[in-house]
C-alpha positions as CSV (number, residue, x, y, z in Angstrom):
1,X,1.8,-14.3,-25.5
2,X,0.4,-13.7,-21.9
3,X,1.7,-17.2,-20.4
4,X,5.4,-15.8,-22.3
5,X,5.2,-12.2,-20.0
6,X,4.0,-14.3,-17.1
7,X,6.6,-17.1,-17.2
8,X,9.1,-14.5,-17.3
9,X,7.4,-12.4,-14.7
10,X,7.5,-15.3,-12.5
11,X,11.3,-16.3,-13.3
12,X,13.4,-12.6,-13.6
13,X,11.5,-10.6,-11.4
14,X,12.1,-11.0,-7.5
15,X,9.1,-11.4,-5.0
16,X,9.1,-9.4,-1.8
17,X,7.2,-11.1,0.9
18,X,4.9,-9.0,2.3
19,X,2.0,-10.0,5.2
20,X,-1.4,-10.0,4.2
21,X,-3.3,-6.3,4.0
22,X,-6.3,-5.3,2.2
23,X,-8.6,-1.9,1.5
24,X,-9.2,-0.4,4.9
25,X,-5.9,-1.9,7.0
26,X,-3.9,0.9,8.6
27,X,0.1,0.0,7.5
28,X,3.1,2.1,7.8
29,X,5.8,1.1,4.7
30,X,9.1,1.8,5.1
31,X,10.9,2.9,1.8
32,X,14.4,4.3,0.7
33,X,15.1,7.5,-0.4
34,X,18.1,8.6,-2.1
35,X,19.6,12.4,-1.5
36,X,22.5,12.4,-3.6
37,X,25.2,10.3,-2.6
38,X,23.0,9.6,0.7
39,X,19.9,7.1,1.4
40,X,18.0,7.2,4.2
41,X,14.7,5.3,5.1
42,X,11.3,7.6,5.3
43,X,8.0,5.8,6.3
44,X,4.6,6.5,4.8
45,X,1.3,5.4,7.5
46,X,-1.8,5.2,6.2
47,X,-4.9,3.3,4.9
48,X,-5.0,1.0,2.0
49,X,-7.7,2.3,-0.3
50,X,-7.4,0.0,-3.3
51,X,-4.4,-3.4,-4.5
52,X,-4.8,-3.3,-8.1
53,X,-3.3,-5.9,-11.0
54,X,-1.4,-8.8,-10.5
55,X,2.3,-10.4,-10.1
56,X,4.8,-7.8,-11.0
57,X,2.5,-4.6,-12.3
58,X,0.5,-4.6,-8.6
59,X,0.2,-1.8,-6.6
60,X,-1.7,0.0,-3.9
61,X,-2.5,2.9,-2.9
62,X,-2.4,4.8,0.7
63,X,-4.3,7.7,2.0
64,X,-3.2,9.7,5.1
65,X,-4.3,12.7,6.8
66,X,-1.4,16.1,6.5
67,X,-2.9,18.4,8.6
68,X,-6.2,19.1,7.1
69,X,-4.9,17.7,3.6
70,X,-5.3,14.5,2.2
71,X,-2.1,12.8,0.9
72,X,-2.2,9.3,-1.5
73,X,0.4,7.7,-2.6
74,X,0.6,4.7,-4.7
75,X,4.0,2.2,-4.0
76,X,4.7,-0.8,-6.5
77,X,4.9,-4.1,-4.9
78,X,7.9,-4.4,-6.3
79,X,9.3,-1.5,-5.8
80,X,13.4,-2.2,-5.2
81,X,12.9,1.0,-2.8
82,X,10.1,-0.7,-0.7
83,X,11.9,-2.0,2.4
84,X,9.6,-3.3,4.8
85,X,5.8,-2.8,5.6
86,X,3.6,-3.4,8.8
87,X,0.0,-3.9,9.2
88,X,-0.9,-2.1,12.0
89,X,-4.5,-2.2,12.0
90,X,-6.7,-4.4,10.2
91,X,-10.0,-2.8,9.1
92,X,-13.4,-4.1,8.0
93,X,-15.0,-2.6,5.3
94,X,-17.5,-4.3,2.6
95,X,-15.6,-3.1,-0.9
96,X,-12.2,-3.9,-1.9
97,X,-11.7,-0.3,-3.2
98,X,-12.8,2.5,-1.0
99,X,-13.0,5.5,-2.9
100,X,-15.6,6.8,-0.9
101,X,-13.3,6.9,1.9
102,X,-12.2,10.6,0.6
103,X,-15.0,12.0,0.6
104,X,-15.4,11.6,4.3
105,X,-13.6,13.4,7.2
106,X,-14.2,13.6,11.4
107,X,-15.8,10.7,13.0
108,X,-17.5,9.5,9.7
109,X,-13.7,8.6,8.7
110,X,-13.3,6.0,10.9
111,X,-13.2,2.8,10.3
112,X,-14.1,-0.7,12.2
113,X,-11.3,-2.7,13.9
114,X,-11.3,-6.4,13.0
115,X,-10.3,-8.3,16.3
116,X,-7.8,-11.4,15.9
């Protein structure tokens, strides 16, 4: 029954391509929004706590910083409203899911750049 839901995963349901990111990267994705007969594109930058699952049930989830309030979001990969996303820093932390990361604010926040 699995290999039936993955074979028809892999067949009906389109892949985005999408570069490389991981818990701790800094990305910005760019998504659609419709407002009644309108769309317009709205961006959401942040860092990549957690990808969970596989093929077409992954997600992940971003954290950002509102003001003094934290803000997650979780975006299906693929998502038909997900339009583009960039990496804009890649960061270097030891888990692949960095729950912890809430829990801290200021300087302890930050996290390690990953030259290259």
């Amino acid at each position: 029954m699995e290999s039936l839901v993955k074979f028809v995963e892999d067949e009906f349901v389109p892949k985005k391509e999408f570069p490389k990111f991981s818990a701790g990267d800094t990305i910005t994705v760019y998504y659609e929004i419709k407002e009644g007969e309108k769309t317009r594109t709205q961006f959401f930058k942040g860092v990549v706590i957690q990808r969970r699952g596989s093929g077409a049930t992954e997600t992940f989830t971003i954290r950002k910083m509102s003001g003094t309030v934290g803000v997650e979001r979780i975006f299906p990969v693929n998502m038909p409203a997900l339009q583009r996303v960039e990496v804009n820093k890649k960061g270097k932390v030891r888990r692949s899911r960095i729950f912890y990361f809430r829990g801290l604010t200021g300087k302890k926040a930050r996290i390690k750049e990953v030259k290259g």
